[in-house]
N, C-alpha and C positions, 0 to 999 in steps of 0.2 A: 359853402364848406371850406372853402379856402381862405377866405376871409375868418374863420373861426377857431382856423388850425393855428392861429398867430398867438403870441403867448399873450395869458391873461383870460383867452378866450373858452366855453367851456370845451372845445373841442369834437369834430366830426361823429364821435361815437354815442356822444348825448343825443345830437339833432337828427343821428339817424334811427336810434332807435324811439326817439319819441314820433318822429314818422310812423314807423311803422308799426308801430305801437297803435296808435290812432287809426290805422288803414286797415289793420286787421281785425278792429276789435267788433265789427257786427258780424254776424251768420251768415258764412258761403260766402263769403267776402270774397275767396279764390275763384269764382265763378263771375264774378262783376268787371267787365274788359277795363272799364276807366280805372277799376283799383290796380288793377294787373298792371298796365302804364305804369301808372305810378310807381308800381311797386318792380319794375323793372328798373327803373329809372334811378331808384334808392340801391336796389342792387349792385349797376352799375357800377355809381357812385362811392358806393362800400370796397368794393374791388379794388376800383382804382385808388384811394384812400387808406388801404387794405386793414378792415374795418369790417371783414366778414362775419368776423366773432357774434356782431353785437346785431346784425342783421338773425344769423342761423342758430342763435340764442334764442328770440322772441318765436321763431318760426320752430325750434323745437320744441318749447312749451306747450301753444299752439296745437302743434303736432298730435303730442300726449292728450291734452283735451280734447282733439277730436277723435283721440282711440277712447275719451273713457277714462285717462288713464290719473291715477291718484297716489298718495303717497303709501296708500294701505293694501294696492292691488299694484300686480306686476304686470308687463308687459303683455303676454301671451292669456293673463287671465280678460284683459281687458279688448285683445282681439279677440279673442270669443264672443263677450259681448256683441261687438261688431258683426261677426259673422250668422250668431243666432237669432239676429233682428232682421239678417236677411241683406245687407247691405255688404258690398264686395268692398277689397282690401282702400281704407281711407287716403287719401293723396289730396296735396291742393295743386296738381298737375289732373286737368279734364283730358281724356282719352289719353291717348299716346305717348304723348308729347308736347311740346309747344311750338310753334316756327317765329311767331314774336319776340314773345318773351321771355330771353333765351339765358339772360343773366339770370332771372329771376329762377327758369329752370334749373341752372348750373349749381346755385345755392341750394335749392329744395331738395334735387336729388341727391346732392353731396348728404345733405342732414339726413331725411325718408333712406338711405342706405345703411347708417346708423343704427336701424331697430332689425333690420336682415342680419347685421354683422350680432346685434347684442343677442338675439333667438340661437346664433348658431348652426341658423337653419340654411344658409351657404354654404358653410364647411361639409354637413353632415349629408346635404345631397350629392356633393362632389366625391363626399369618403364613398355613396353609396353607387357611382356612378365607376368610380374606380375598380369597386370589389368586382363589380358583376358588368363586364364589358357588353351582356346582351340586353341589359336592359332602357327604359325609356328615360327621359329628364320625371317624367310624368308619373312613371312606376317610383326611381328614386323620391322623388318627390312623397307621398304615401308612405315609402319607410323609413323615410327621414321623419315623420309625424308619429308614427309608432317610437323609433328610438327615441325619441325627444319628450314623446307622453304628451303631444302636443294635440288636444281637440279637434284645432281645425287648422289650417295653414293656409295661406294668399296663395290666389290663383297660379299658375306656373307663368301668365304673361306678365306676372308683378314682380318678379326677382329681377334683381338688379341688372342683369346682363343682357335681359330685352329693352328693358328699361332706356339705359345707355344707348342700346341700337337704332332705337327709333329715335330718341334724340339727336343722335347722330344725323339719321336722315332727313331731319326737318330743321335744323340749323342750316343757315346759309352760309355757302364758298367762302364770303367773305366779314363773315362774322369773327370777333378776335379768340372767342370760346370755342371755335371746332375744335382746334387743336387739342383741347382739354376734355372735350366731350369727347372724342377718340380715345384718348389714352386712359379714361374712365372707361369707358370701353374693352380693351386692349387687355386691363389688365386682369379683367375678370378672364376675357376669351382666352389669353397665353396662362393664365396660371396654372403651374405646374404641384398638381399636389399630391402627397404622397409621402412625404417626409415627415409628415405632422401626423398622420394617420400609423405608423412603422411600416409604409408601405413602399416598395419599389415606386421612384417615377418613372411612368408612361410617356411621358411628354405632356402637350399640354391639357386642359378639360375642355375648352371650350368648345371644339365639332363637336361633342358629346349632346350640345345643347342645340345646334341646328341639321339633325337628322331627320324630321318628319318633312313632309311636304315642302310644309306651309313655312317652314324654318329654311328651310333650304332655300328656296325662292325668296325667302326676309335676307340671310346670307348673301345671295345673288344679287339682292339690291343694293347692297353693302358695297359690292365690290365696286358695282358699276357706278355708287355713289363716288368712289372715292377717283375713280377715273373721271368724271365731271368734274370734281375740286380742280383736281391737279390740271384738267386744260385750261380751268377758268383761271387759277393763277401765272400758268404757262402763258397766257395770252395775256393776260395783265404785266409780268416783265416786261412786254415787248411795246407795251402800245402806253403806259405810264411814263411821264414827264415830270421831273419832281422841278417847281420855281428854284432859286436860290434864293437862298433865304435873306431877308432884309433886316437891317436894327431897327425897322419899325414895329416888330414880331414881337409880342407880348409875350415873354415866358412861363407867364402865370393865367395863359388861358386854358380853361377848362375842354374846349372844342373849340379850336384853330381854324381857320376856313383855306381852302377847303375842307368840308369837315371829313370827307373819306378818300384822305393822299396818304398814300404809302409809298415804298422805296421799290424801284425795280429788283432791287439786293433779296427783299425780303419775300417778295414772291416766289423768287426762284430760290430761297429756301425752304417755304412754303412745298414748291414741286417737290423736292427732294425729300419733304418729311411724308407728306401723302403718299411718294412710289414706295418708301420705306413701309410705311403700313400696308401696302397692296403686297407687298412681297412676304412679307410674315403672314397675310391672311392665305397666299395662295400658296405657300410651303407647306405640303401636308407631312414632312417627315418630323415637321413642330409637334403636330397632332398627335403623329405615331409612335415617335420615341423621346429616349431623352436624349437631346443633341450637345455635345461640347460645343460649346457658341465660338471660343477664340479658332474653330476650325471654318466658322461659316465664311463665306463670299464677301466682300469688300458691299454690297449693296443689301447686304441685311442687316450691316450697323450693330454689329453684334456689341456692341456698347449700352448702348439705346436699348436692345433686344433683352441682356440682363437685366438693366434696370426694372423691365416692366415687369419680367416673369418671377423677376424677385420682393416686388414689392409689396408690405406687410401691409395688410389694412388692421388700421386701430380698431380696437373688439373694442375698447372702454368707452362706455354711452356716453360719459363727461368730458375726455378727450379728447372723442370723435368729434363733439357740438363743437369745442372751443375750437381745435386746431385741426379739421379734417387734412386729411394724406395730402402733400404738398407735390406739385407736378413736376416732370423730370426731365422736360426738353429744353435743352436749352438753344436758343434762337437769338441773335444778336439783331434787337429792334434798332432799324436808323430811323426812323419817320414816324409818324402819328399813323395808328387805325383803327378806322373808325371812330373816329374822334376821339382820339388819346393822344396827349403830347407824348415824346419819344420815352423822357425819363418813367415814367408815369405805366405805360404799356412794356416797358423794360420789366419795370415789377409784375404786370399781371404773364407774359408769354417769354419773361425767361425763365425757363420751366423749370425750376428749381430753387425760387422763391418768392412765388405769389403762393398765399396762402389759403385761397381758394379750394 
């Protein structure tokens, strides 16, 4: 890929999508581990390259054809299909989540979030979650399919916000996508709605969605997930040795060796952005009311804290493929991680212009 991006060449965007073009095109392809690989690996490479366009292009296509979906039938006619064959809501994500292959995840759920946003059917359970504080995700859910004149609708464990959360928990500490699996996360759980409805805000929606049991203890993993990150990077500041660099150092390597050195700098930025997320999960006056942010505490980052609860997800099915919601953290990368040279991982985790 680098050797291609030099002019004259046809450029990273052709050779990736004729990968994966080629990877996807038998049946349940998403279920075959070697393709998976692969196609983590093309992911990757798209990211870094930032070349996601032409990866979450093929995979929304894709997508549509495994709904059924055709130029003469819409969206929600063609999950019907789906659901009256008997078969739950379509994903090329098995169970959960993924712990592997996590680029590959990042890209799929960005697209698979797309057809939630174009239904409307996350705005209209959140309006319905609003009006009536006694009610379920579960009951909302039901009269959001009434209001919408909608047949059938995806399971309540397939909206986005669960979605995100188990990803969340099967990504590893030092993966360079937690941070963006989080705040995919984040912004569904802090979103404050109500303004778009003519309705007073409450503060935020998202406890709304883990009150049962079983949400509550998913919630609880949450937190104690996020207390594991933050030691494991708290202990990697202290016990990290970065070489000094030599002019024998190719700057045009794709994966540097060692291939997973980072900067002691960037871990304990790393600490500070994870406490930052434990503290907005464990503030329930987020939950309860509408808070003026420039009054909060020096360690809720009320900076950060706008950004997420104000952020608009693209409704347009075409805008969302080409240029899904761009991330908002910004993190000053010194070192390669996870095998990314510094400039390189610059673009994917300064959060504010990887396109991802």
């Amino acid at each position: 890929l680098i050797q291609i991006c030099k002019a004259g060449r046809v450029g990273p965007a052709a050779v990736l999508e004729f990968w994966v073009q080629m990877l996807t095109g038998q049946d349940f392809w998403h279920r075959e581990k070697p393709i998976l690989f692969l196609m983590d690996n093309l992911c990757q490479a798209a990211v870094l390259h930032k070349q996601e366009e032409c990866i979450q292009k093929v995979l929304y296509q894709q997508h549509k054809r495994l709904l059924g979906f055709h130029g003469d039938r819409g969206l929600w006619s063609s999950l019907v299909s789906w659901f009256v064959a008997g078969n739950v809501t379509p994903s090329f994500i098995e169970g959960h989540a993924l712990t592997d292959e996590v680029w590959f995840a990042w890209l799929t759920l960005n697209m698979e979030a797309i057809f939630e946003e174009d239904s409307q059917l996350r705005l209209c359970v959140e309006h319905e979650l609003l009006s009536n504080p006694t009610i379920s995700p579960e009951q909302a859910l039901k009269k959001a399919q009434a209001r919408l004149k909608l047949p059938v609708v995806p399971s309540m464990e397939r909206m986005m916000v669960y979605r995100w959360t188990h990803q969340a928990l099967a990504t590893s500490a030092d993966h360079p996508l937690l941070p963006l699996v989080w705040q995919r996360f984040l912004q569904l759980y802090l979103h404050q709605p109500g303004p778009e409805f003519g309705l007073e805000t409450k503060g935020c929606i998202g406890r709304r969605f883990f009150q049962s049991s079983a949400h509550t203890a998913l919630l609880k993993e949450l937190k104690q997930r996020l207390i594991q990150v933050s030691d494991f990077h708290h202990a990697a500041s202290k016990a990290l040795k970065i070489p000094p660099a030599t002019s024998e150092e190719d700057p045009t390597l794709l994966y540097p060796c060692p291939q997973y050195i980072t900067s002691p700098e960037l871990h304990t930025e790393l600490v500070r952005l994870f406490s930052v997320f434990m503290v907005w999960l464990e503030d329930e006056n987020l939950q309860l009311q509408e808070v003026y942010l420039p009054s909060l505490p020096k360690q809720h980052d009320p900076h950060r804290l706008a950004k997420i609860m104000h952020n608009q997800q693209v409704s347009s099915c075409t805008n969302s493929a080409k240029s899904p919601q761009t991330s908002i953290f910004f993190i000053k990368i010194h070192r390669p991680l996870c095998g990314f040279v510094s400039g390189a991982l610059d673009g994917v985790c300064r959060y504010g212009t990887c396109s991802a």
